[in-house]
GUGU-991206 format. One record per residue (C-alpha): x, y, z. Coordinates in pm, 1 decimal. Layout:
+----------+----------+----------+
:        X :        Y :        Z :
+----------+----------+----------+
:        X :        Y :        Z :
...
+----------+----------+----------+
END
This chain:
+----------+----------+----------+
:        X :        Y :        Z :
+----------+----------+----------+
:  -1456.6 :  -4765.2 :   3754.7 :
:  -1226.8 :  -4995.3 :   3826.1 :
:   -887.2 :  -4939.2 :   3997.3 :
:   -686.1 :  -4982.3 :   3669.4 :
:   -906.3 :  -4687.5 :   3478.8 :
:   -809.9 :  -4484.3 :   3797.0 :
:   -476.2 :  -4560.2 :   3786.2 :
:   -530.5 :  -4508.9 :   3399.3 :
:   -644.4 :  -4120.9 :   3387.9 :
:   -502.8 :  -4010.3 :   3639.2 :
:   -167.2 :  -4102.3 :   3481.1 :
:   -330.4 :  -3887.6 :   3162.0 :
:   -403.0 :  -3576.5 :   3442.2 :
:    -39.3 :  -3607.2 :   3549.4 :
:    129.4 :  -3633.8 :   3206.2 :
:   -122.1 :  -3340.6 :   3086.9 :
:    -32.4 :  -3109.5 :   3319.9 :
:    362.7 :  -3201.9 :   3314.3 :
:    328.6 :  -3100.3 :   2974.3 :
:    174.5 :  -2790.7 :   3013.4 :
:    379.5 :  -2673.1 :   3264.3 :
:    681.7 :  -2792.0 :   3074.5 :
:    585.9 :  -2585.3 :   2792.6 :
:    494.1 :  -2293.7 :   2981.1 :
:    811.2 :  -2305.6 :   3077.6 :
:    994.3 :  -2297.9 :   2708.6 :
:    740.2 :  -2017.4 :   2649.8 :
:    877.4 :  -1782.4 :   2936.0 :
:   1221.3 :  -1850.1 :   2918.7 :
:   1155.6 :  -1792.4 :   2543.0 :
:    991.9 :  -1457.3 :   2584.3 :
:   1261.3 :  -1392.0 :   2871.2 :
:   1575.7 :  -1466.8 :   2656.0 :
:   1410.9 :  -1185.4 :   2378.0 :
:   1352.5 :   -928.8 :   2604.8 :
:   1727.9 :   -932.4 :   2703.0 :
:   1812.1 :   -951.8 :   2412.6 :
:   1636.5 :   -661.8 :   2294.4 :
:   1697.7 :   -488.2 :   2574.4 :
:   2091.9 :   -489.4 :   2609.3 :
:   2129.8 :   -577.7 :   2253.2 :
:   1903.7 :   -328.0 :   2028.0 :
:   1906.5 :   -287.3 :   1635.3 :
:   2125.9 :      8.5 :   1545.4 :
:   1935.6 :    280.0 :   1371.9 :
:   2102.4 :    235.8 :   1054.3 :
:   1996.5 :   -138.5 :   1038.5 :
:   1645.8 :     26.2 :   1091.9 :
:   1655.2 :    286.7 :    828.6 :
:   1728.0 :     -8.0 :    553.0 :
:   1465.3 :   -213.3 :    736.6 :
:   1185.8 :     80.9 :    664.4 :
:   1318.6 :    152.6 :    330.5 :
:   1289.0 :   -213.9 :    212.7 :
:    942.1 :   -280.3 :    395.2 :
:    801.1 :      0.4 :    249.7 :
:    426.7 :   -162.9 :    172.8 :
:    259.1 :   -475.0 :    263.2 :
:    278.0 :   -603.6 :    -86.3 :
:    684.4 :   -565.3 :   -126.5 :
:    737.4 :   -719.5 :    248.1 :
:    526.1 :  -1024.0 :    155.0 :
:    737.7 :  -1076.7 :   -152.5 :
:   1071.5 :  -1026.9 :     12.8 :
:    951.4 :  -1264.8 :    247.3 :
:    851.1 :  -1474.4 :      3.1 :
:   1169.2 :  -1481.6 :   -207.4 :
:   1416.8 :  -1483.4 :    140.9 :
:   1226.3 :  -1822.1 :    210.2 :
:   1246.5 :  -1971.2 :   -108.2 :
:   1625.7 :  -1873.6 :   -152.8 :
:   1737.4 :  -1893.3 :    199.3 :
:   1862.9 :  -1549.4 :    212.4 :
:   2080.6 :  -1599.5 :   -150.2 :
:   1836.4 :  -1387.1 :   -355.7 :
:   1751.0 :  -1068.1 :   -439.7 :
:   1507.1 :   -882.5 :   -565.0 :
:   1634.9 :   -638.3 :   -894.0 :
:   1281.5 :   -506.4 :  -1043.4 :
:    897.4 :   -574.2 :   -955.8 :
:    652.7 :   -506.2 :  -1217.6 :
:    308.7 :   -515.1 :  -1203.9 :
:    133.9 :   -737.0 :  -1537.4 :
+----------+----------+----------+
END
């Protein structure tokens, strides 16, 4: 190898690892920031109640989700029959 493929990968090594470590990084402060948040900042229990009520099944989350993406949050769901 000559010196120019040295010089070569192990710029790649360096820029690898800065990368990982940079992301590491987002991913702590990231897990960090919700555990404070969760912590000093929890969901009231009334907020939970409707949370349970709505979720009720697998089936009804997934098309809540569904229609909340869609819609951005404008819709709602009235009636759910099954054909």
């Amino acid at each position: 190898m000559n010196e120019y493929m040295q010089e070569a990968w192990t710029l790649l090594g360096v820029g690898m690892v800065t990368v990982f470590i940079i992301l590491l990084v987002v991913v702590l402060i990231g897990n960090a920031i919700i555990a404070f948040v969760n912590r000093y900042f929890p969901e009231s229990e009334i907020e939970k109640a409707a949370t349970v009520r709505s979720f009720g099944n697998s089936r009804m989350a997934a098309i809540t989700a569904a229609v909340n993406m869609v819609t951005r949050g404008k819709g709602r769901i009235t009636k759910v029959e099954r054909k």
